[in-house]
PDB file as gemmi writes it, atoms N, CA and C in Angstrom:
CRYST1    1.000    1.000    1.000  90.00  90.00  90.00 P 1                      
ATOM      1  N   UNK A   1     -36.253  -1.797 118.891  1.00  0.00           N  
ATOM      2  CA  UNK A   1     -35.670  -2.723 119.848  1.00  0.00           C  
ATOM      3  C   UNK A   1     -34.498  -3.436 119.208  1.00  0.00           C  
ATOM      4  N   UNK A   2     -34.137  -4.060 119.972  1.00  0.00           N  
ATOM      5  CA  UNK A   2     -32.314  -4.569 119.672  1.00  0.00           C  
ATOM      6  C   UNK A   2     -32.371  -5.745 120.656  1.00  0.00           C  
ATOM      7  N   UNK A   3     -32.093  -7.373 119.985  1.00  0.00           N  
ATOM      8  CA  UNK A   3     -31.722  -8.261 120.905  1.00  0.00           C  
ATOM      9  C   UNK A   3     -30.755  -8.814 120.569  1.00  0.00           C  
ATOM     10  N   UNK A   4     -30.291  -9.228 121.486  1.00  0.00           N  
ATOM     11  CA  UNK A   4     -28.755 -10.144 121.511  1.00  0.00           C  
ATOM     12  C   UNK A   4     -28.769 -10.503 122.845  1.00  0.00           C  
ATOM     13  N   UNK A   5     -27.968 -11.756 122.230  1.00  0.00           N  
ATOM     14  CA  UNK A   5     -27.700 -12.768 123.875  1.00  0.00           C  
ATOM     15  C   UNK A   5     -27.210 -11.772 124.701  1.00  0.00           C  
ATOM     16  N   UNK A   6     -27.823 -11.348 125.879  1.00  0.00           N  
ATOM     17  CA  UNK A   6     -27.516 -10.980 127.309  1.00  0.00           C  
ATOM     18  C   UNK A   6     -27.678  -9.384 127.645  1.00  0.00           C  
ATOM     19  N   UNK A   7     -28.552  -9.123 126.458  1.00  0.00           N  
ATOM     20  CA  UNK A   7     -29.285  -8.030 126.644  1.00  0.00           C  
ATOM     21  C   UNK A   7     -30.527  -7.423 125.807  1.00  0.00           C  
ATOM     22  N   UNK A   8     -31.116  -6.403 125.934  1.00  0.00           N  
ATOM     23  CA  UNK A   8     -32.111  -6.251 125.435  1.00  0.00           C  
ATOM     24  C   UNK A   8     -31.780  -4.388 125.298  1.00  0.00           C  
ATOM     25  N   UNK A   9     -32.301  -3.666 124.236  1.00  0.00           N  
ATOM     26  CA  UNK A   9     -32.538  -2.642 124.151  1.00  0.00           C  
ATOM     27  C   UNK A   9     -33.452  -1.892 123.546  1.00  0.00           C  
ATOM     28  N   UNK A  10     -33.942  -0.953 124.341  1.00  0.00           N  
ATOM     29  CA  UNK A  10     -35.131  -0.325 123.748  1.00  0.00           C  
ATOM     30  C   UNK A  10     -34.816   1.087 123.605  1.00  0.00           C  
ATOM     31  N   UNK A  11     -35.485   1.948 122.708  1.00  0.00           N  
ATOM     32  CA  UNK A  11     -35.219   3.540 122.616  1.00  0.00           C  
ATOM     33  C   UNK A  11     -36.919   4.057 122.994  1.00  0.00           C  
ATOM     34  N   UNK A  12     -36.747   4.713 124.048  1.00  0.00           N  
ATOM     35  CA  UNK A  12     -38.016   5.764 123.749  1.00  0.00           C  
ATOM     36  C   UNK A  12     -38.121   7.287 123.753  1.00  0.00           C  
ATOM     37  N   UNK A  13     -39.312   7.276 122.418  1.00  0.00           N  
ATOM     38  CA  UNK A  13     -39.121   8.746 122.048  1.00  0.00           C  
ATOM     39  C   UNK A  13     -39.558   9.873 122.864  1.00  0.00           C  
ATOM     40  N   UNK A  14     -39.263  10.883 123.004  1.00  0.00           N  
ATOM     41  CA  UNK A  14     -39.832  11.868 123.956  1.00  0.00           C  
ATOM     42  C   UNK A  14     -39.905  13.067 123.300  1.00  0.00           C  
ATOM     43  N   UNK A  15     -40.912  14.274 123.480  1.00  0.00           N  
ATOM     44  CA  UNK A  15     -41.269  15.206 122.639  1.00  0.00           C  
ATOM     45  C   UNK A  15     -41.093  15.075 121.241  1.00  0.00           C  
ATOM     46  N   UNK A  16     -41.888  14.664 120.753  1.00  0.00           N  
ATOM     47  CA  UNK A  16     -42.685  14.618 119.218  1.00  0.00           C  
ATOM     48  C   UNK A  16     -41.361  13.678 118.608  1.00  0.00           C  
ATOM     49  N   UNK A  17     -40.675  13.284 119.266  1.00  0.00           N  
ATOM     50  CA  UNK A  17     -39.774  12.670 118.461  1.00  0.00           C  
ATOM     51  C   UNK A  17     -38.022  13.355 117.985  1.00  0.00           C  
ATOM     52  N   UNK A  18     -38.301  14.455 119.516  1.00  0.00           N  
ATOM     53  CA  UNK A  18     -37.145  15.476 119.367  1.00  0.00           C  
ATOM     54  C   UNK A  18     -35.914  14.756 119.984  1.00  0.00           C  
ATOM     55  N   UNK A  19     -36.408  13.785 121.133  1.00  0.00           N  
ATOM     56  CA  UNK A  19     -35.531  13.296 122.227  1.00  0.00           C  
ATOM     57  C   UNK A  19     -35.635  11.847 122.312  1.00  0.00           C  
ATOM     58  N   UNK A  20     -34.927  10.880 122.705  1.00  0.00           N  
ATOM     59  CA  UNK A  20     -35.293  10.043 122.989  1.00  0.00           C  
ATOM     60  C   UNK A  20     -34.356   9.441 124.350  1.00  0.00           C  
ATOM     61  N   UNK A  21     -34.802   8.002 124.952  1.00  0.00           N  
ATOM     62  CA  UNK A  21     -33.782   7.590 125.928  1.00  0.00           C  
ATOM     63  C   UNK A  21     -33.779   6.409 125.212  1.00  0.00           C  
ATOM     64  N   UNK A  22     -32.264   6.043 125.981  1.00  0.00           N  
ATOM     65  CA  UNK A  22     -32.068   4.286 124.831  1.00  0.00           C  
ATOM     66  C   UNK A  22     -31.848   3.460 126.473  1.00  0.00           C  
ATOM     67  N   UNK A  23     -32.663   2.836 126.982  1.00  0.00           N  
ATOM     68  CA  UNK A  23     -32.433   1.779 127.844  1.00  0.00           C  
ATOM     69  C   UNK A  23     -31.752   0.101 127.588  1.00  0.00           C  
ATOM     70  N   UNK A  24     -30.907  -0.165 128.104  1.00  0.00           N  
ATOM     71  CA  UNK A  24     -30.248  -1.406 127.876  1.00  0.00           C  
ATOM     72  C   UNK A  24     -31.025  -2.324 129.467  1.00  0.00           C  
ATOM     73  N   UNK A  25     -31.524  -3.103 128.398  1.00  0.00           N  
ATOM     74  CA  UNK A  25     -31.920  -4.385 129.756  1.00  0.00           C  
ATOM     75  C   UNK A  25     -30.885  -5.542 130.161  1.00  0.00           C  
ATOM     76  N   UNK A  26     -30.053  -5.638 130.644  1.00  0.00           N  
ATOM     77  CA  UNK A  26     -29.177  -6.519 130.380  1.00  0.00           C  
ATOM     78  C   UNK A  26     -29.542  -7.441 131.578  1.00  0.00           C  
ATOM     79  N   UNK A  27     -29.279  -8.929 130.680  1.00  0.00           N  
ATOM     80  CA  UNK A  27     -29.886 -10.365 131.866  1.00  0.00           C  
ATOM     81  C   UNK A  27     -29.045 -10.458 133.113  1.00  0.00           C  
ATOM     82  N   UNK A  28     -29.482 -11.340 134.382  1.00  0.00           N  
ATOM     83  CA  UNK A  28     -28.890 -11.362 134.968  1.00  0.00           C  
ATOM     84  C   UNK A  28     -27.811 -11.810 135.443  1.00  0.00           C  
ATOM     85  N   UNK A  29     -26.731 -11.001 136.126  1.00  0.00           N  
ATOM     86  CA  UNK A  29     -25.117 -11.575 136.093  1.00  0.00           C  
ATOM     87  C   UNK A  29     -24.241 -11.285 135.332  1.00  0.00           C  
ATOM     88  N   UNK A  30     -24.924 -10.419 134.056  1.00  0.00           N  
ATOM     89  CA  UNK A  30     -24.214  -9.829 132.750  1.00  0.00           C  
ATOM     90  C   UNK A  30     -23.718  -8.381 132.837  1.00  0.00           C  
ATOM     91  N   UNK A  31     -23.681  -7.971 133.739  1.00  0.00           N  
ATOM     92  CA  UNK A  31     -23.277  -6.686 134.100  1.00  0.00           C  
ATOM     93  C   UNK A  31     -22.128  -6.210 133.687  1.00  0.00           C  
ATOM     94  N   UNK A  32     -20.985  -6.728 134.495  1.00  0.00           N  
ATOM     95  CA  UNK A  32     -19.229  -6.740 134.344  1.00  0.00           C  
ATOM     96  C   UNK A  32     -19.086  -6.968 132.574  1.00  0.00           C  
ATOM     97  N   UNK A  33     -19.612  -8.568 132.472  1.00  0.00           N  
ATOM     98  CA  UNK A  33     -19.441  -8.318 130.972  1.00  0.00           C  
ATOM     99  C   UNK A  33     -19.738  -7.521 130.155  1.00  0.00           C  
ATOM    100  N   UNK A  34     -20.533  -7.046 130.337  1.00  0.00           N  
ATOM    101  CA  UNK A  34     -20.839  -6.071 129.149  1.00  0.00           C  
ATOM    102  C   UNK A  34     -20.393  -4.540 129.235  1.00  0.00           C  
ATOM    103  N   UNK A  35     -20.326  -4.542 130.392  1.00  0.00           N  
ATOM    104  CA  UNK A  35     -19.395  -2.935 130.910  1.00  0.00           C  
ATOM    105  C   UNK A  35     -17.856  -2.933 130.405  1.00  0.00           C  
ATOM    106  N   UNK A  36     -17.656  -4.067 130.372  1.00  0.00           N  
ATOM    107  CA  UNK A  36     -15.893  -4.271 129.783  1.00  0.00           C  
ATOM    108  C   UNK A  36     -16.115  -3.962 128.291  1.00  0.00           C  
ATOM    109  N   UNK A  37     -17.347  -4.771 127.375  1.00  0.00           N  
ATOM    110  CA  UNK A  37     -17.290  -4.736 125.995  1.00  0.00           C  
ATOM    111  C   UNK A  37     -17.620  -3.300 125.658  1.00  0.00           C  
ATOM    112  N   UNK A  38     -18.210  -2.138 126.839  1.00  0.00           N  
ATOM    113  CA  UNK A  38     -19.033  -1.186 125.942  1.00  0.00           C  
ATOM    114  C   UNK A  38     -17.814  -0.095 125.962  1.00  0.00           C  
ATOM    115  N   UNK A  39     -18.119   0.461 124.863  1.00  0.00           N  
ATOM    116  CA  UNK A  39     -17.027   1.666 124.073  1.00  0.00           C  
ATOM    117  C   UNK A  39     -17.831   2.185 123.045  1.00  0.00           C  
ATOM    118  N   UNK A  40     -17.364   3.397 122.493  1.00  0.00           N  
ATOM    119  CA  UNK A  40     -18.133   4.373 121.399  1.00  0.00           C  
ATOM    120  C   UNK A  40     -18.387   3.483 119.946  1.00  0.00           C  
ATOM    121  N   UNK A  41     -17.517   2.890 119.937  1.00  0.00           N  
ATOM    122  CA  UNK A  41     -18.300   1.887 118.452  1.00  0.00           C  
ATOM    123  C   UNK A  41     -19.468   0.960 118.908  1.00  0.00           C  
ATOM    124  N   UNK A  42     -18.875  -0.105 120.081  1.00  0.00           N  
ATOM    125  CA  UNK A  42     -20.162  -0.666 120.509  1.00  0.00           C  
ATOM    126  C   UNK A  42     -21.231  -0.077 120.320  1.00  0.00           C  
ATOM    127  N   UNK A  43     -21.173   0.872 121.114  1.00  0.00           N  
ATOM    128  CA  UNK A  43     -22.925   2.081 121.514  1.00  0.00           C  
ATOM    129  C   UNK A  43     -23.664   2.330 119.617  1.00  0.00           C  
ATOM    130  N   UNK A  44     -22.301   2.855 118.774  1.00  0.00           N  
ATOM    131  CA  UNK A  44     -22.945   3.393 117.754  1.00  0.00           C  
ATOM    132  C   UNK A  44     -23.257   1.838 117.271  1.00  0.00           C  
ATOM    133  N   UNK A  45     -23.259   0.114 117.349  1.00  0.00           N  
ATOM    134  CA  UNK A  45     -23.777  -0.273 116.872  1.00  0.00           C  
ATOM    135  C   UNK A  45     -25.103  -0.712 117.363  1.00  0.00           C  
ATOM    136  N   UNK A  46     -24.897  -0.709 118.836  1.00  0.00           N  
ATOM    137  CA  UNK A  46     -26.511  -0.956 119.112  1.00  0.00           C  
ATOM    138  C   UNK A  46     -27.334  -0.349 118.775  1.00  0.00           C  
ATOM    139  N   UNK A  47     -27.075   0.878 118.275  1.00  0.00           N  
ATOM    140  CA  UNK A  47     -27.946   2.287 118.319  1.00  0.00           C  
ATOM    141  C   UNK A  47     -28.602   1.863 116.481  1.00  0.00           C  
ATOM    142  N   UNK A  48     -27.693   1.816 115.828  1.00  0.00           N  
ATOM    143  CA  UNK A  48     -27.952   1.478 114.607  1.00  0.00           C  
ATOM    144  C   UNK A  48     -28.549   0.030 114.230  1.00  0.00           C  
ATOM    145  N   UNK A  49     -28.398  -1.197 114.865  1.00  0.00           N  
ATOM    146  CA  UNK A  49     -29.122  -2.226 115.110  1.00  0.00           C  
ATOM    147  C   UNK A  49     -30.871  -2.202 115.573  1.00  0.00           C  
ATOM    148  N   UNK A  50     -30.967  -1.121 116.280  1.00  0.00           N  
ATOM    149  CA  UNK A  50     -32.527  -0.668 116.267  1.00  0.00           C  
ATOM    150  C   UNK A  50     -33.523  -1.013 115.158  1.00  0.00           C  
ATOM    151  N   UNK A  51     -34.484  -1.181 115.747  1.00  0.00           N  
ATOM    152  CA  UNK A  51     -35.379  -1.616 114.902  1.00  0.00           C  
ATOM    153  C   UNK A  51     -36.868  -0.619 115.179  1.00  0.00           C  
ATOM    154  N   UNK A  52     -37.571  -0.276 114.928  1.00  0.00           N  
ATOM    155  CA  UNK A  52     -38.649   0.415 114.912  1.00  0.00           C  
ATOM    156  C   UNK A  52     -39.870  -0.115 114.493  1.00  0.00           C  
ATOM    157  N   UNK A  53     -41.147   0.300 115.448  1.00  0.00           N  
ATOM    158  CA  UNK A  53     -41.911  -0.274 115.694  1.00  0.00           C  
ATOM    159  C   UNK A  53     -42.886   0.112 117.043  1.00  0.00           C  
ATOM    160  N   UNK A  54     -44.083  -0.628 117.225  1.00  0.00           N  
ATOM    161  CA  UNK A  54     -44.925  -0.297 118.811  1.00  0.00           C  
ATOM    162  C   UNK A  54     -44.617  -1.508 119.318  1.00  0.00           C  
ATOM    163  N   UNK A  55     -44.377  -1.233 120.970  1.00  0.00           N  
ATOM    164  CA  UNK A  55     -44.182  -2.602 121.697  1.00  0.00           C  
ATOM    165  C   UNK A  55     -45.722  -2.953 122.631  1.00  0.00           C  
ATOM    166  N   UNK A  56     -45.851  -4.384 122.393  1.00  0.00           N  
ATOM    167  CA  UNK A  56     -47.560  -4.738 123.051  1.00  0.00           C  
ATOM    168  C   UNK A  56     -47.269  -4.158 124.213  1.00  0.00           C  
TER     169      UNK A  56                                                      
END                                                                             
């Protein structure tokens, strides 16, 4: 998982750990903003900001 003010992200793994999906929760009203900030470095830092772990 990955937090920062005005969003939330989670990765989940799929087949044994071959695949995964990365969902962005982003709060509400934060939409526009964050669609303006996202670009290929952004992505590679959320992605690398991950943290690993089971969620309750």
């Amino acid at each position: 998982m990955w937090w920062e003010e005005g969003f939330q992200t989670v990765e989940l793994p799929y087949d044994g750990n071959e695949l995964a999906m990365v969902i962005l929760l982003l709060d509400a009203g934060r939409f526009e903003e964050f669609e303006n900030s996202l670009d290929a470095r952004r992505v590679e830092e959320i992605l690398r900001g991950l943290t690993y772990g089971r969620l309750p």
